[in-house]
N, C-alpha and C positions, 0 to 999 in steps of 0.2 A: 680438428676442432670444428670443422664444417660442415660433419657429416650431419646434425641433427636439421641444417635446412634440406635434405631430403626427405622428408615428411611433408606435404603439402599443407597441413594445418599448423603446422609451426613458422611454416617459411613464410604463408599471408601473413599471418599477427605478426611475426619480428618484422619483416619490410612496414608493414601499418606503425607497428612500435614505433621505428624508427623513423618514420617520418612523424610522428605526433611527439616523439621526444625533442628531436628538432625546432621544434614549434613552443615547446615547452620551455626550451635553453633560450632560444630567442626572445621572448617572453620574461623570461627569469634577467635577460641581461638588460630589456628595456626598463622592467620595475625596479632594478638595482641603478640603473642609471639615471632613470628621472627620481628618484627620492634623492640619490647625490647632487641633484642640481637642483632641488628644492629646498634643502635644509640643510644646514651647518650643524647638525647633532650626526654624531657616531653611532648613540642611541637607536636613533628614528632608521639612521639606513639598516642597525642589525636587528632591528623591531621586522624588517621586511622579511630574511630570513628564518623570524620568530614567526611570522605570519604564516608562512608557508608549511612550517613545521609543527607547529601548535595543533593542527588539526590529527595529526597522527595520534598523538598522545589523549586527543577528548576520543577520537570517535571509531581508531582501531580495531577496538576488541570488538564491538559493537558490528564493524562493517562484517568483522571475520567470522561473527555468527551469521550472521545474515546470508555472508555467500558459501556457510557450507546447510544451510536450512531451505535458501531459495534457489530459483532455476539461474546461475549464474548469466548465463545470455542475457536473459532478460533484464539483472541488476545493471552488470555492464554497461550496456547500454543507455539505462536511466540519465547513473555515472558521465558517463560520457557526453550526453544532453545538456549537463548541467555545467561540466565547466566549459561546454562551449558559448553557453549564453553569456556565464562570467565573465570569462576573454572577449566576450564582442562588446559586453556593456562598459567594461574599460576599456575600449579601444572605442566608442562610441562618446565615452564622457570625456579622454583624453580630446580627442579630435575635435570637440566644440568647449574648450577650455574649461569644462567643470570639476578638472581632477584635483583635487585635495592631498596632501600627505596621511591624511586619514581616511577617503575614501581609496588613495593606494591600497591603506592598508586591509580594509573591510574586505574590498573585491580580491586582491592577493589571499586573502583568509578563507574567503568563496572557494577561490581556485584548490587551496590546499585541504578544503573538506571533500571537494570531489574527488582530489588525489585518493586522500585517505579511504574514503569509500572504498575506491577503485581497484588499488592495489593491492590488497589479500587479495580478494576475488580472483584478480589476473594471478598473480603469483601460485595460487593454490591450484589452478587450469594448468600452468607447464606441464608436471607429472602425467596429465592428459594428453599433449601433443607429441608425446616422443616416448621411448622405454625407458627404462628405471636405467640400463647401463650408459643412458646418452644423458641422463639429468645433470650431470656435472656440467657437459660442455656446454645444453641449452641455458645453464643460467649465467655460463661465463661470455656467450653468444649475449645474451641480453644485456649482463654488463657492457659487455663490446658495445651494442647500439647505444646504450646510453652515453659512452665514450665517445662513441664519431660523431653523435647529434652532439655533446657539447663542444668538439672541437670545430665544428660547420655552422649551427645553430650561432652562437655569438657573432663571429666575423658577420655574415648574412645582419644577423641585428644590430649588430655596427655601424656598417654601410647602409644600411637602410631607415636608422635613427639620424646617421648627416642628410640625408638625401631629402627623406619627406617625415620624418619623426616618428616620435614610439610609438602612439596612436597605428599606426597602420602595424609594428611589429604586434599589437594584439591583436589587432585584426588578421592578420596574418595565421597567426596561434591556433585561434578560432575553425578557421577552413580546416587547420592538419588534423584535427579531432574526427573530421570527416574519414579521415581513412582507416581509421581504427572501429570505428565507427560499422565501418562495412565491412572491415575482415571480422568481428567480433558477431557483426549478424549472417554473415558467411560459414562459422566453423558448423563442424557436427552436432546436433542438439544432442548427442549422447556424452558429450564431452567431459561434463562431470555428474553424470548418473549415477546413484546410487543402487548400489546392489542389493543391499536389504530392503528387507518386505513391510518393513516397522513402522509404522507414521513418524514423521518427522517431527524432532524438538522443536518445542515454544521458546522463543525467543529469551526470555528470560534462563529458561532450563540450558538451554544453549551456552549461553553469558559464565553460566557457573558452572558448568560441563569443559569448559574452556578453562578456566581459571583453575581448578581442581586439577585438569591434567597436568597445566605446569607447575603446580605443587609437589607434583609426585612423580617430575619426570627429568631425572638431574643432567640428561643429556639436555634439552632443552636448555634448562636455567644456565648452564655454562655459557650457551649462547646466547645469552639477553645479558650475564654479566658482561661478557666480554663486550659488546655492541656497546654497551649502557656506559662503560669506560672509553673506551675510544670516542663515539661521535663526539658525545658530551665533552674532550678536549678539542677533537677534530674539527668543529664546526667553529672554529677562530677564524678559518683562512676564511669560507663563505662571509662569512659574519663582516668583516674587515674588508676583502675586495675590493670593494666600490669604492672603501674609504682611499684606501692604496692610489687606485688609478686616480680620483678625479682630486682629492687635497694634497695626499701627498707628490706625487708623478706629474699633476698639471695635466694628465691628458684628458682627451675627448673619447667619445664613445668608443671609436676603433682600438682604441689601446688597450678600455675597459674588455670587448669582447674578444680581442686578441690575447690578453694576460686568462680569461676564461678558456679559450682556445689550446693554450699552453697545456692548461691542465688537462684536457681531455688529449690532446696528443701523448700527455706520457701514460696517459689509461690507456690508450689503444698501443703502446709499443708492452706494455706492460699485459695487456689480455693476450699476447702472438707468444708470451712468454712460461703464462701461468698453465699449462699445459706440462713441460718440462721441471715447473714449480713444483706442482702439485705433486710429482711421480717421485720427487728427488727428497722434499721437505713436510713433514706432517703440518695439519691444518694449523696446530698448536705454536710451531716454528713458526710461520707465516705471519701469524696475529703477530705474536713479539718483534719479529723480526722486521717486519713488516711499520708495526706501531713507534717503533724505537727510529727508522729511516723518519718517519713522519713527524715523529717527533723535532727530528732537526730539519726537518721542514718550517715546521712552525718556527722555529726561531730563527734560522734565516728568511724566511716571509716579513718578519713585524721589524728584523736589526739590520739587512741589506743596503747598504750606501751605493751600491752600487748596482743600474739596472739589470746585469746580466745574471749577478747572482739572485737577483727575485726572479727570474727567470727561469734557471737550474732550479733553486726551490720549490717554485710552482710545477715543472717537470715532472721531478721526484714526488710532489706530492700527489699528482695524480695516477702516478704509478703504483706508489702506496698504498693509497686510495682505492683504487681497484680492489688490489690483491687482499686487502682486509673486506672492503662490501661485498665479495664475490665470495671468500671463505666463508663469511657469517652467514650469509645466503644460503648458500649450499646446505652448510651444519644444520641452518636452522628447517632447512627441507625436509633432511634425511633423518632429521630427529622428532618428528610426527607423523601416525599414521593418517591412513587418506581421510578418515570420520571426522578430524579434530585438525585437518592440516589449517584451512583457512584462518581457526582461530590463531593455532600455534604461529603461525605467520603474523599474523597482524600483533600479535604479541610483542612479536623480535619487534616489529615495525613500530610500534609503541614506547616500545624501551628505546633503540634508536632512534628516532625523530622526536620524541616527549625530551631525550638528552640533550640536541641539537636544538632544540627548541630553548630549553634552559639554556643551555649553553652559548646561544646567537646572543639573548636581551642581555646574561652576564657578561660576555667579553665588550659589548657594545659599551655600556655601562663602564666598565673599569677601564674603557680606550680614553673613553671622555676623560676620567678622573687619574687616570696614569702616564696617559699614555700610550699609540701603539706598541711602542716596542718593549715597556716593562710588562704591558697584558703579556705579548705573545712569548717572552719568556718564562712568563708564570703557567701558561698554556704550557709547552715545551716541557718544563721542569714537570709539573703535576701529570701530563699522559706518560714520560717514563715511567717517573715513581710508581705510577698505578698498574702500568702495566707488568711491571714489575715484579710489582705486589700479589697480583693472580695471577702467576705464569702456570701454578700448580691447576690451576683449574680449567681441565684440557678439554678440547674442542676435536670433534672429526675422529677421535679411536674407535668410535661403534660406528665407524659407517657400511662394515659389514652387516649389521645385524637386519633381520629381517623382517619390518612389521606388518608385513602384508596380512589380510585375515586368517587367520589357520582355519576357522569355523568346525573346531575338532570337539566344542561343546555339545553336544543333542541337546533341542529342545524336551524339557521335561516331558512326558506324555500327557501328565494333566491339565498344559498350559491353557488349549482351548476353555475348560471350565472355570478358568479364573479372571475377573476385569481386569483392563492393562490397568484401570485406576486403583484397585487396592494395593494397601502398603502401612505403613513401610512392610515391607519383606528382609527375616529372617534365614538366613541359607550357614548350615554347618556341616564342615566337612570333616570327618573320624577318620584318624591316621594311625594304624598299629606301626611301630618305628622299630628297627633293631637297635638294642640296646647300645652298641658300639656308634649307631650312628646317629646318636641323638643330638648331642652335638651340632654336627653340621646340618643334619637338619632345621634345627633352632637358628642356623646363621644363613640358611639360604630362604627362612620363611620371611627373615626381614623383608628381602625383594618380594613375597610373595604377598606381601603387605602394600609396599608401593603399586603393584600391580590392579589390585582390587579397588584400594581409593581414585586410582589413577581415571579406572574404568567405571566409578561410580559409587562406590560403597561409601559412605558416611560416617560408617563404625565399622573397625577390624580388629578380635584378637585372638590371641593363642592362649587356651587352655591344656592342661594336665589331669585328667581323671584323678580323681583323690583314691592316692592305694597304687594307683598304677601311671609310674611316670611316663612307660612306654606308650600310652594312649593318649595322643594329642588333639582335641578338638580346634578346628578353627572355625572362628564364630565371624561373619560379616553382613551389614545391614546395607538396606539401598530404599530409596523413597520409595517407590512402587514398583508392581509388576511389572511394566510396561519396563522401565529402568533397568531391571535385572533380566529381561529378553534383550536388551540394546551389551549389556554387558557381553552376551553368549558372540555377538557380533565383532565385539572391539575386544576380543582377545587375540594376539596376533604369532606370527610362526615363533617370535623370540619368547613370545610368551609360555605357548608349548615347551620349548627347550627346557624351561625352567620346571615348569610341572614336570615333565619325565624326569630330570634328573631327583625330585622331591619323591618321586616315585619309586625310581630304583634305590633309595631308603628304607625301603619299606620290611617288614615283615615279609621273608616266602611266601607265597600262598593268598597276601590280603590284599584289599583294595579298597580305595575312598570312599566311605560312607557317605552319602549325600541325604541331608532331610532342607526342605522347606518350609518357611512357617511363616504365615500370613498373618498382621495386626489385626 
């Protein structure tokens, strides 16, 4: 599991990681703490957890263009500038009495648009620091740090909220950004270079270039289902927390960042494990199996009379935990090529945190008006049922396949004569079919459908010469030149497989008629 900190650019970032996640949990447990001792709404403290996460959901897709269009280093870093100032200016206004339950929430909200920024960017960089055969462990590695920093992060912001108060735990926050800070301007500036020659998409083209591919790309979409059902239950126990330790439990912050603590300990006995997981149980087993444990999580967290069993609860839950954000991670890695990963990322990250975000303001909402303990069995009952419900819709069976660029296209000869700006562009391809295999060739052009819109095309269809059914035209449009040069790029090895196999279809003897045609 350890072999991908053998890489020296991976080993700085996760050590950097892991001390600004630290900083991060600490953080997260003083703004949970002082809104619980500001305010008697259930509301107001799962409004914190809304703060945090709301930003995924506005500004995800948005950051995910951005960091596969711009020089990642560079955004990073912005990134990272910004929610330091954040963390100092609340650790600033804490410290001479001007913090508010509503300035919490502003600057909390600050914090969680830098997150949001931040994370495609970083995430879409792993693939860069290690090989494609070590990407499973670097992202289970990363869960892992996220796990040790929340099991050390809390305690630390516990003891140091009795001591000299939360105010210094953001100030605190603030310095550990420094260290990511300098391993982010430390790594290789080749780190996510693009290898095509093409000018890079406008922001906008970008935005719908993202969105279009997870239209037409069902590996993907399983993985934002799946996310988009879990958080969206899962985020009760965050949501609830605060409330647990300081109204119902009576405790003080040590308890609070101690019952935090728990959860990251059963994430860290749980990452030593998802190794043997992983080999033994498919991705799809995990989630379920996985969802359905956490499930009864949630309902011994909200109905436990007894401390020990909120304790086990909380255990299991971060074990759970783990093993569902690290499989969805991963799926959602291995399910976008490198052109399109940052958006594809920020997507999952959209669906999951846009859910958690829902999810924090309703369970808050319904703790007030029910109750802890009938929410978190309504939480409980609703993640089975659901998960349940899309067992069929499987995660992790193509992690074989191969999207690296095939670039087995040729540029047309005439390209240079033509503006990248005309368009829209016309492209049909003439397929003589043998007669026996007409058929399946009609059933594997569907994929060849998804393919072309996936990569860009805006119109795609299959024709029939009149008189001759054997004569297949297929007809696909794309806004300009430029567009359908980026096409010849994001076609990938699984791509190819697919055309050969539509090939060996063919007529003895014939081959793909290709014509262009310019608006």
């Amino acid at each position: 599991m350890w072999s991908p900190l053998g890489y020296p650019a991976f080993r700085t970032i996760w050590i950097a990681v892991t001390i600004s996640n630290t900083g991060t949990w600490m953080h997260d447990m003083g703004v949970g703490w002082l809104m619980a001792t500001m305010t008697d709404s259930s509301f107001m403290v799962a409004l914190v957890q809304t703060a945090t996460t709301l930003p995924f959901f506005l500004l995800a897709l948005p950051a995910g263009t951005l960091a596969d269009i711009v020089d990642r280093r560079t955004f990073l870093l912005f990134t990272f500038i910004w929610m330091m100032l954040s963390a100092a200016l609340l650790g600033i206004l804490t410290l001479t009495d001007y913090t508010t339950p509503w300035i919490l929430l502003i600057l909390t909200f600050s914090l969680g648009v830098g997150n949001a920024m931040m994370r495609p960017a970083l995430s879409a960089s792993v693939p860069g620091l290690v090989p494609r055969e070590e990407l499973r462990k670097a992202i289970t590695l990363n869960s892992m740090s996220l796990n040790v920093s929340r099991s050390v992060g809390p305690v630390l912001a516990g003891l140091l909220v009795m001591s000299a108060g939360p105010a210094y735990v953001f100030l605190l926050n603030a310095l550990t950004f420094l260290a990511i800070m300098y391993a982010v301007y430390c790594w290789p500036r080749n780190i996510d270079a693009d290898s095509a020659s093409l000018p890079v998409e406008r922001f906008m083209e970008g935005m719908r270039a993202g969105l279009r591919y997870a239209q037409n790309a069902p590996m993907l979409q399983a993985v934002l289902v799946k996310g988009l059902v879990f958080f969206f239950f899962g985020s009760a126990i965050w949501a609830l927390l605060p409330v647990i330790a300081v109204k119902v439990l009576q405790g003080g912050p040590t308890l609070y960042g101690g019952l935090i603590a728990i959860i990251g300990i059963g994430a860290i006995v749980a990452s030593q494990l998802m190794g043997w997981v992983n080999r033994k149980y498919s991705r799809n087993s995990i989630v379920t199996v996985g969802g359905l444990i956490y499930a009864l999580t949630l309902y011994g967290f909200g109905n436990s009379t007894e401390t020990y069993v909120l304790f086990i609860a909380l255990f299991l839950s971060g074990g759970s935990w783990l093993a569902l954000f690290s499989t969805i991670v991963v799926a959602g890695q291995l399910a976008v090529p490198d052109w399109v990963r940052a958006r594809g990322l920020a997507l999952v990250m959209l669906t999951t945190m846009g859910s958690m975000s829902l999810g924090s303001a309703l369970w808050g909402k319904l703790a007030d008006q029910l109750g802890i303990p009938m929410t978190c069995t309504i939480t409980a009952v609703g993640l089975a049922l659901c998960l349940l419900l899309i067992r069929n819709i499987r995660i992790g069976e193509d992690d074989h396949v191969d999207l690296t660029p095939s670039m087995h296209w040729p540029t047309p000869e005439f390209a240079d004569d033509i503006r990248p700006d005309s368009g829209p562009v016309m492209v049909t391809i003439e397929y003589t079919v043998n007669d026996e295999n007409h058929k399946e060739f009609l059933r594997l052009s569907s994929q060849l459908k998804q393919l072309r819109k996936r990569d860009g095309a805006f119109f795609w269809e299959m024709y029939s010469r009149a008189g001759k059914a054997n004569c297949l035209v297929e007809v696909f449009m794309v806004s300009s030149w430029l567009e359908h040069l980026r096409q010849h790029t994001r076609v990938t090895v699984l791509d190819k497989e697919l055309q050969d196999k539509l090939r060996s279809l063919l007529r003895e003897g014939t081959r793909p008629k290709r014509s262009h045609f310019i608006a």
